[in-house]
C-alpha positions in Angstrom: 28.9 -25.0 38.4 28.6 -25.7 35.0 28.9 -22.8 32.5 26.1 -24.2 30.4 23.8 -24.3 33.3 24.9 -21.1 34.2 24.6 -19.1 31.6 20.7 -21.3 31.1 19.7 -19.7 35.1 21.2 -16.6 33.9 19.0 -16.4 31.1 16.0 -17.9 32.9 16.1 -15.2 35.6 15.9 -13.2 32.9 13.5 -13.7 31.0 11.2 -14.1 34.0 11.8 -11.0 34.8 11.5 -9.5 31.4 7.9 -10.6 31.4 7.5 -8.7 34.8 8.6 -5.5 32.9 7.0 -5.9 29.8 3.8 -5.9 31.8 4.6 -3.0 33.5 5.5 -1.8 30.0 9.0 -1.1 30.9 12.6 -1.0 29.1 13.8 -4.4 29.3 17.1 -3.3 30.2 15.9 -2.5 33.9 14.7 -6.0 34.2 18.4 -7.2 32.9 19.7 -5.1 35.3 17.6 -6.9 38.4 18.7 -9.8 37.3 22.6 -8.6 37.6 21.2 -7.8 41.1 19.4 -11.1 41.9 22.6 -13.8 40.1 25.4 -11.0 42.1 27.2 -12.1 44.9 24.8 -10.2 47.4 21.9 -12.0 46.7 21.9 -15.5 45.0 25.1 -15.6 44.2 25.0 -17.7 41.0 27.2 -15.9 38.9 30.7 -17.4 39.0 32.5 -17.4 35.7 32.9 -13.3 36.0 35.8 -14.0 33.5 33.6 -15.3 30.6 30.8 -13.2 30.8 33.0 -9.9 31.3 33.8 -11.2 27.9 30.4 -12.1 26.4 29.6 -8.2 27.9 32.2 -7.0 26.0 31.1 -8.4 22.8 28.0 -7.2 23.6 28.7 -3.7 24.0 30.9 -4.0 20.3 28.2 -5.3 18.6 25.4 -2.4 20.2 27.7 0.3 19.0 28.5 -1.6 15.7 24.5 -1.6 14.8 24.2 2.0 16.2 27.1 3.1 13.8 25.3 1.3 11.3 22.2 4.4 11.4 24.2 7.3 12.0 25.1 8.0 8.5 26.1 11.9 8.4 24.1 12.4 5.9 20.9 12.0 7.7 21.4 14.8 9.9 20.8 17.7 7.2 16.9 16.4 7.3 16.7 17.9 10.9 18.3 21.0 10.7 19.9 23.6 12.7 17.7 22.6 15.6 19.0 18.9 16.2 22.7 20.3 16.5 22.1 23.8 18.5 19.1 21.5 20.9 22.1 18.4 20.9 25.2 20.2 21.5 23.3 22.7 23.7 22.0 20.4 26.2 24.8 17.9 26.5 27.3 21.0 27.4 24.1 22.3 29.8 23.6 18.9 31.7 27.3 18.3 32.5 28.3 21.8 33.6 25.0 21.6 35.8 25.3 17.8 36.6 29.1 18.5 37.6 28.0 21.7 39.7 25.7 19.0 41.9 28.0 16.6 42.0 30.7 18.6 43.9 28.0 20.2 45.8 27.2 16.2 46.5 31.0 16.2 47.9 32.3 13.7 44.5 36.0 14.8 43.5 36.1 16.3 40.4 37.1 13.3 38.0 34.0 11.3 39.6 32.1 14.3 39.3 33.3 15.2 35.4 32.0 11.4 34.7 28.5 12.0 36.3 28.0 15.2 34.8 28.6 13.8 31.3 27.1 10.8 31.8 23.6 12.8 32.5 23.7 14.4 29.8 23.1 11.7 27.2 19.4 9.7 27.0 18.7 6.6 25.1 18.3 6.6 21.4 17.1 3.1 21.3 14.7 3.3 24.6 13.1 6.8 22.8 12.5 5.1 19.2 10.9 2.2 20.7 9.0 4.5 22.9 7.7 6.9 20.4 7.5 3.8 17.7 4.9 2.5 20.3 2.9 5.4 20.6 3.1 6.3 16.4 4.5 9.1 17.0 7.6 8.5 14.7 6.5 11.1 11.9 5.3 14.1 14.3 7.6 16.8 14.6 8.7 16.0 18.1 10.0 12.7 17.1 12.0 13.8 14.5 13.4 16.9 16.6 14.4 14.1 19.2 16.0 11.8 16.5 18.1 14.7 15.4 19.4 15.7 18.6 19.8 11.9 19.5 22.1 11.7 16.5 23.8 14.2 17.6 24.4 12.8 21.1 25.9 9.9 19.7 28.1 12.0 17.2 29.2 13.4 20.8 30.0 9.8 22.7 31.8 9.1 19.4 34.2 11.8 20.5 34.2 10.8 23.8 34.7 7.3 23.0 37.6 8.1 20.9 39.5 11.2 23.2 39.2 8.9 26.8 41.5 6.3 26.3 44.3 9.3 25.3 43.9 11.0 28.8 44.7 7.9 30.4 48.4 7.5 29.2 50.7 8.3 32.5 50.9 12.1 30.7 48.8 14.2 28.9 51.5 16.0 27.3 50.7 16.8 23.6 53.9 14.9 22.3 53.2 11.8 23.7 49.9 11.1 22.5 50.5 13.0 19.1 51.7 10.7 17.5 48.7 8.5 18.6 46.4 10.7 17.6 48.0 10.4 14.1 47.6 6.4 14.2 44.3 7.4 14.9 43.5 9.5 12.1 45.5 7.0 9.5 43.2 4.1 10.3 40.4 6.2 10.7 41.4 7.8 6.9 42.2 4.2 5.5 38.9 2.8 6.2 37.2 5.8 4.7 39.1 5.1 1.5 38.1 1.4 1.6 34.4 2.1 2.1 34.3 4.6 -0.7 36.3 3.1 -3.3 36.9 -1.0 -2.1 33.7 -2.0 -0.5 31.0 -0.8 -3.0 32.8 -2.9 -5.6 32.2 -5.7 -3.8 28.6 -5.0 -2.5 26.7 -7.6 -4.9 29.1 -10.2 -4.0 28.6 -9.9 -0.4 24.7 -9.0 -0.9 24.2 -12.4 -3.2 24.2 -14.4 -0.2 23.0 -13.2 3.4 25.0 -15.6 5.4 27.8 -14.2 4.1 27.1 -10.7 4.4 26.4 -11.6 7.7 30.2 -13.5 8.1 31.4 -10.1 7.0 29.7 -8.0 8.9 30.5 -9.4 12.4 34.6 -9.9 11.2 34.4 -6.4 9.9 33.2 -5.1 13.0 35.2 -6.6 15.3 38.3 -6.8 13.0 38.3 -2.5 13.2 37.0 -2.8 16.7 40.4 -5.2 17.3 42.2 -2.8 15.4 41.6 0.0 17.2 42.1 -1.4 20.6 45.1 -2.7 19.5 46.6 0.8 18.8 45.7 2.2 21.9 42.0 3.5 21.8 39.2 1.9 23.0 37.0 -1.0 21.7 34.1 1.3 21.8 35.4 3.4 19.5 36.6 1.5 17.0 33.0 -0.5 17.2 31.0 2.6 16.5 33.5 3.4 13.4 33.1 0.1 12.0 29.3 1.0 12.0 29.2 4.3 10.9 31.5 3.0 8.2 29.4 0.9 6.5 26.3 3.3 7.3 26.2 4.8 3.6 26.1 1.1 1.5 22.6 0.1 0.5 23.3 -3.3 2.4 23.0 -1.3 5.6 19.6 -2.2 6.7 19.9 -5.4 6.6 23.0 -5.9 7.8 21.4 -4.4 11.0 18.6 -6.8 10.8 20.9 -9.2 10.8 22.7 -8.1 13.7 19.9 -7.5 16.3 19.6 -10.9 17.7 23.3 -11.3 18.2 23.2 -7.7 19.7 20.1 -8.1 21.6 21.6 -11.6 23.0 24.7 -10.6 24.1 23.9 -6.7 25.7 21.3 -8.7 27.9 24.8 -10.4 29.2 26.5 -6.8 29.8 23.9 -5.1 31.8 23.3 -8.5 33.3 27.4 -7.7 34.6 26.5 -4.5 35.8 23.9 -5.4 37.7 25.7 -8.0 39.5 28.6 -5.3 40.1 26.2 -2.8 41.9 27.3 -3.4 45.5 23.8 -3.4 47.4 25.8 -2.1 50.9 26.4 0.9 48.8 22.9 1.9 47.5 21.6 2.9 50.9 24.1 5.6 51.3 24.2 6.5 47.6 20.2 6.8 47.6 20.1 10.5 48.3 22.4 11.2 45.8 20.8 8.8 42.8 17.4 10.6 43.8 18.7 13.9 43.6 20.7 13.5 40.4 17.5 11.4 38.8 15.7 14.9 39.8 17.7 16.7 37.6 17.4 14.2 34.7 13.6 14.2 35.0 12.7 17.3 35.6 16.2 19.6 34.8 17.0 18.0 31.3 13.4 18.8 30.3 13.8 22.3 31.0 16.9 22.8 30.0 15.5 21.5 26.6 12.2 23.6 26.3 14.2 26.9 26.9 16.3 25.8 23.7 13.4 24.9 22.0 11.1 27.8 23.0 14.0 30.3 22.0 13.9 28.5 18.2 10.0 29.9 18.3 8.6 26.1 18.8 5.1 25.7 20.9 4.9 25.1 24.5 3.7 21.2 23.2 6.1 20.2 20.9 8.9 21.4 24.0 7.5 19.5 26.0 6.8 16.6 24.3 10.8 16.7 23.1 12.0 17.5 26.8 10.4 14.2 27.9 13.0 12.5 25.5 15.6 13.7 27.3 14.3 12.8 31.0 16.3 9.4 31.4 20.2 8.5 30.6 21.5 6.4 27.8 23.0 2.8 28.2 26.3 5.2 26.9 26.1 7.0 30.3 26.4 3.1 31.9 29.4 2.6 29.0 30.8 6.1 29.9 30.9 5.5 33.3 32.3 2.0 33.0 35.1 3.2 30.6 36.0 5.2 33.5 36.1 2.7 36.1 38.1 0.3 33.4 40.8 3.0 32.9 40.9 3.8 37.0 40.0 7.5 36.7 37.5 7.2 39.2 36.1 4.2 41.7 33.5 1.8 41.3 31.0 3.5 43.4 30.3 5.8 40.6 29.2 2.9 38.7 26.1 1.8 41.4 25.3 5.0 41.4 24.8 6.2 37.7 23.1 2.3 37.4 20.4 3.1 39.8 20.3 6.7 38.3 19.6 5.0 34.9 16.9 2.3 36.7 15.0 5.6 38.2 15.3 8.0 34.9 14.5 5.2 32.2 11.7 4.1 34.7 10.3 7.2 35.0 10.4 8.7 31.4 9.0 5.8 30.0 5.8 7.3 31.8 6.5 10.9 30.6 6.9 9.7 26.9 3.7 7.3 26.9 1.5 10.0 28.8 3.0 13.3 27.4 -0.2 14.4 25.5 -2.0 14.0 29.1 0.5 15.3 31.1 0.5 18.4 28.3 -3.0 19.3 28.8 -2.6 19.0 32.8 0.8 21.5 32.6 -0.4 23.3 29.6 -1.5 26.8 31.5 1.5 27.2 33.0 4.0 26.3 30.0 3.5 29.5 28.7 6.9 30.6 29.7 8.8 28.6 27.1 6.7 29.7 24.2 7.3 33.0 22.6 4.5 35.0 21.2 3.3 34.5 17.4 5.8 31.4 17.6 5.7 28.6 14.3 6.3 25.6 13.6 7.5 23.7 10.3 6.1 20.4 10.2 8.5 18.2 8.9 7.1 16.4 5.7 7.5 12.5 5.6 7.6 10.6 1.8 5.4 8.0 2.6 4.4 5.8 -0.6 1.1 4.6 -2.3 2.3 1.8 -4.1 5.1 -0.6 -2.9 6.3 -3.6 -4.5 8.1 -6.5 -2.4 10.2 -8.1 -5.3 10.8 -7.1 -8.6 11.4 -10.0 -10.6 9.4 -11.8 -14.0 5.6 -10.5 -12.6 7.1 -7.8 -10.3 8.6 -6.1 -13.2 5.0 -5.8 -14.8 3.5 -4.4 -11.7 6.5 -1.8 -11.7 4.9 -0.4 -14.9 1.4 -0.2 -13.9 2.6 1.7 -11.0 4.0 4.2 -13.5 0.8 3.6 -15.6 -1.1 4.7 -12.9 1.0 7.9 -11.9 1.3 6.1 -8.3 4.7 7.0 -5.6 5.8 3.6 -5.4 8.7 2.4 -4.2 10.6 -1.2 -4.9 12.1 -3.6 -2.2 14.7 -6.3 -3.2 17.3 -8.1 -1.6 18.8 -9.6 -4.7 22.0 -7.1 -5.8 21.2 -7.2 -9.5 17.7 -6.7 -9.3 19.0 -3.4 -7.0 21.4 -2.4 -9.8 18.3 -2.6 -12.2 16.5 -0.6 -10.8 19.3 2.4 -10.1 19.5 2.6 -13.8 16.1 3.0 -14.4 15.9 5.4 -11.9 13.1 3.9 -9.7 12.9 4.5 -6.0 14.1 1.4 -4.5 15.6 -0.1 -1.4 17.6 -2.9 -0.3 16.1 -5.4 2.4 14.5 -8.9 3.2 10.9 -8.5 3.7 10.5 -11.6 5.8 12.3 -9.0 8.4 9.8 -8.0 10.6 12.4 -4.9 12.0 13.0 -4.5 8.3 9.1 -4.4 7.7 8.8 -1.8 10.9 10.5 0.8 9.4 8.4 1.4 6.9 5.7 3.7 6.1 2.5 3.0 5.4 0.6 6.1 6.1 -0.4 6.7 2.4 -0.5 3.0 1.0 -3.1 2.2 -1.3 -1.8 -1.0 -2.6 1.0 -3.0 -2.2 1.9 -6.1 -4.1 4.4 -9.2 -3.4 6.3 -11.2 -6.1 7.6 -13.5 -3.5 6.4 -16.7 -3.3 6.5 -17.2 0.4 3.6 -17.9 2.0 4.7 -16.6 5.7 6.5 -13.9 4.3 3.1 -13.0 2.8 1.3 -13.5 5.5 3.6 -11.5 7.6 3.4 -8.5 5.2 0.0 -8.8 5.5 -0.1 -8.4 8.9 2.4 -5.6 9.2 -0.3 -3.5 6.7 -3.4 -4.7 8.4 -1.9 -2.9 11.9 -0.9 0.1 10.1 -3.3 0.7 7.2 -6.2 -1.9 7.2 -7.4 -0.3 4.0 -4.8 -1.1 1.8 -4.9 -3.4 -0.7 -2.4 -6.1 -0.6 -2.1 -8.9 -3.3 0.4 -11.8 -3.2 2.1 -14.9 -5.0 1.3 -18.5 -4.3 2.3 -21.5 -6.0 0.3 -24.1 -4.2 -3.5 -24.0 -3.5 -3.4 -24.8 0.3 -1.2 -21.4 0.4 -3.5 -19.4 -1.3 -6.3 -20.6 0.9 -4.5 -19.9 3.9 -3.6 -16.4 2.5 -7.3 -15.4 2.2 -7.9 -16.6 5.6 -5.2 -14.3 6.6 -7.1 -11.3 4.8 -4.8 -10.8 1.6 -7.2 -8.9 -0.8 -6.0 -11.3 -3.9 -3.3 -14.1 -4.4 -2.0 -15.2 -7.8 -1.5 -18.1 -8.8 0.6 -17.6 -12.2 0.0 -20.9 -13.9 -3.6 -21.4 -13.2 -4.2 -17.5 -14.1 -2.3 -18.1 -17.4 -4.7 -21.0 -18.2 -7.5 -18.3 -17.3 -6.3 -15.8 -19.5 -5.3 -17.9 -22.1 -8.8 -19.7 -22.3 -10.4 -15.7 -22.2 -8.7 -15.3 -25.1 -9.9 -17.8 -27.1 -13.6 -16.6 -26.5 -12.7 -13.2 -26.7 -10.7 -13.6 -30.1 -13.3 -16.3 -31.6 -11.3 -17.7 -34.2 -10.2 -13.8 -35.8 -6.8 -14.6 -37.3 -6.0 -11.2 -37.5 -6.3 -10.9 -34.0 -3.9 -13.4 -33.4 -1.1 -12.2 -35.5 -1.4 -8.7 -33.6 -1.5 -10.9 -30.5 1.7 -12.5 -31.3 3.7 -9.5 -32.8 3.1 -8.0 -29.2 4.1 -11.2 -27.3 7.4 -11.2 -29.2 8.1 -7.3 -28.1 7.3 -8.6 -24.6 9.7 -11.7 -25.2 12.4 -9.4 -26.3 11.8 -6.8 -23.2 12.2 -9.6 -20.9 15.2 -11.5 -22.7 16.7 -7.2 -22.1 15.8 -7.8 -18.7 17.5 -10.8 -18.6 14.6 -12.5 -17.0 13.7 -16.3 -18.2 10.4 -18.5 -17.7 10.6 -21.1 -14.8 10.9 -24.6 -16.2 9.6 -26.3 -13.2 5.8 -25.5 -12.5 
């Protein structure tokens, strides 16, 4: 067959199925994994070049843990406190040594069982923030409990990622793989110094054009994820540190904006390949075990995280609400697992059967997460066991803004003032390096990012928006900016730029509040004056010695008047 038309079925299948899932409002990724299923060699048996789409898999999984590395920037995990790391660390070592208990009890040896354990113990940053993002839930204190311990998690399969391929030398001996370890550590120190003191030199360069902060951002992450492989660790590892390298520059945002598709392409290939690796004579005999280990991820993982929770003095509902992120595994468990099989520390049949774990968990919390405030008040009398008495909670305090500003160029710079005029929070969004620059050294609360995004636009809050104003002369951009505010604060006021009347039009039919048009408003203004002045020469000359301040603020600002209309 073909590997076009291949790949085209493959894809097909897929989508189809997607659209089954999405109206059963579930993850994707179990729909990818049917597929696998379906396209396998025990069903239809379309999938033949195995060869070229372990590859495309591959890529897939570099580029998921690339963008993933991208958001864990250190940094971000002082917001959530001691909380996130005693709940993260607490309830991965939990879940293993319980997960590996059942395991042996299951009759696994205890490398398969080791694997298993672990791989319980981690749930699905992406599947949770797209689940709690649905509900709008992302600034209740739950959600950013779950984020922390999530980030943590990850900081964990870091680790993992990074120790596994060591332990699978022909000796564990400390000499042998010291001196890897030490490569390891070189490279990892070398990139540290390039990000730091190389890369932010070269930040407006690479931001001045997007295709080519793109070009860099895929050779970067698979140049240290080549480099890392290469010197004996795993692809995985070096993928994530590519990511987390770059997770401190202000171009981080949109390099993962950039990256989704590609990421989003490609992983539907890998668990597309692990689908079609499950061996369906297996599942009938492994279905005891999958229902009994998908038990303890549903019910056990939620437990184990209350009792940490309700020992911190949390309420019975925000333990809940934060143990129902944790009842499902993580596509890392899948990547864990695999590792495993890759390196021959334990058989393929613990691969079907942490798949069909992850199909059962990820079906089944996606339930728990949507219906957790009804589920609460069903289980609420008898939650009082992981609540102590006279417990607290801090609500943790979002910085959402009343004033934002979507380019700050020639008008955008005026509407930055009468922000400040106005005593509004506002904050700036630019994607053009020197603009970005600017406004670091006036000290204005900015951020780098293309708002014709829509995951860019996503992220941002609009909870307290009063008004927000566009500079850019786009009218879809517009209009999707308009739509973004309309779904999360239809009050707001939102004003735009248009150049061409049709645009405009089309803008109000859209609901902006107000569109200017700067040449025909200058004619306005200019004609106003005229009447207002009446002919008062002393009015003028005031007129004019203020224009020339403004003229010399702008030539400052290194701003110039279009000379095309």
């Amino acid at each position: 067959m073909n590997l076009f038309f291949e790949l085209t079925i493959i894809v097909g299948v897929a989508a189809v199925i997607s659209v089954i899932m999405r109206l059963l409002r579930q993850p994707l990724i179990i729909g990818y994994i049917f597929t696998g299923l379906l396209i396998g060699p025990f069903v239809w048996n379309i999938l033949q070049s195995v060869e070229v789409f372990s590859l495309f898999s591959e890529i897939g999984i570099a580029i998921l843990l690339f963008t993933v590395g991208l958001n864990l920037n250190p940094r971000v995990i002082k917001e959530f406190g001691r909380v996130s790391l005693v709940t993260g660390i607490g309830q991965v070592l939990i879940t293993s040594v319980v997960g590996y208990a059942i395991c042996i009890a299951l009759g696994f040896d205890p490398a398969t069982s080791f694997y298993l354990g672990v791989a319980l113990a981690f749930s699905s940053t992406i599947i949770i923030l797209k689940l709690i993002s649905d509900k709008g839930d992302l600034e209740k204190l739950y959600a950013k409990i779950s984020i922390g311990f999530l980030l943590v998690q990850d900081f964990i399969v870091i680790l993992l990622l990074f120790f596994i391929p060591l332990f699978s030398r022909d000796t564990a001996d400390f000499r042998a793989i010291a001196p890897l370890i030490g490569m390891g550590l070189g490279l990892f120190a070398a990139i540290i110094i390039i990000t730091r003191y190389i890369l932010p030199r070269i930040a407006a360069f690479l931001s001045s054009s997007l295709e080519l902060l793109f070009l860099f951002a895929v050779a970067w992450g698979f140049g240290i994820a080549s480099l890392f492989k290469g010197a004996g660790f795993s692809l995985e590892s070096g993928a994530l540190i590519a990511g987390v390298a770059l997770s401190t520059l202000g171009f981080r945002h949109e390099v993962s904006a950039r990256m989704m598709p590609l990421r989003d392409f490609f992983i539907v290939l890998f668990f597309v390949m692990l689908g079609a690796q499950m061996h369906l004579g297996e599942l009938i005999p492994l279905a005891s075990a999958a229902l009994l280990l998908s038990a303890f991820v549903l019910i056990g993982n939620p437990i184990i995280l209350m009792a940490i929770m309700g020992m911190f003095g949390y309420r019975k509902r925000t333990s809940l609400q934060t143990g129902f992120t944790v009842a499902q595994i993580s596509e890392f468990s899948l990547i864990f697992v695999a590792m495993g099989v890759a390196y021959q520390h334990i058989g393929i049949q613990a691969l079907s059967l942490i798949t069909l774990v992850g199909l059962i968990t990820i079906f089944g919390s996606s339930y728990l997460v949507t219906y957790s405030d009804a589920i609460y008040r069903l289980l609420e009398p008898y939650l009082g066991i992981f609540e102590r008495k006279n417990a607290k909670e801090t609500q943790v305090q979002a910085h959402p803004y009343q004033a934002i500003l979507f380019g700050c160029n020639r008008i955008g710079t005026d509407f930055l003032n009468a922000f400040r005029v106005m005593g509004k929070d506002f904050l700036v969004i630019d994607h053009n390096p020197e603009i970005i620059t600017q406004l670091q050294s006036k000290h204005a609360n900015h951020t780098y990012g293309d708002a014709s995004n829509l995951d860019f636009l996503s992220e941002l809050d609009y909870s307290a928006l009063d008004i927000a104003v566009s500079t850019i002369p786009d009218d879809q951009t517009n209009q999707l900016i308009n739509r973004m505010i309309r779904a999360r604060k239809p009050e707001a006021i939102f004003i735009c730029i248009a150049h061409q009347i049709d645009h405009a039009l089309s803008d109000y039919e859209q609901g902006v509040d107000y569109v200017i048009m700067p040449h025909f408003l200058g004619g306005h203004y200019a004609a106003q004056l005229v009447i207002d002045l009446d002919g008062r020469r002393s009015e003028y000359e005031n007129l004019k010695n203020d224009h020339i301040r403004q003229l010399n603020f702008r030539i400052n600002e290194g701003h110039e008047h279009p000379v095309n209309g």
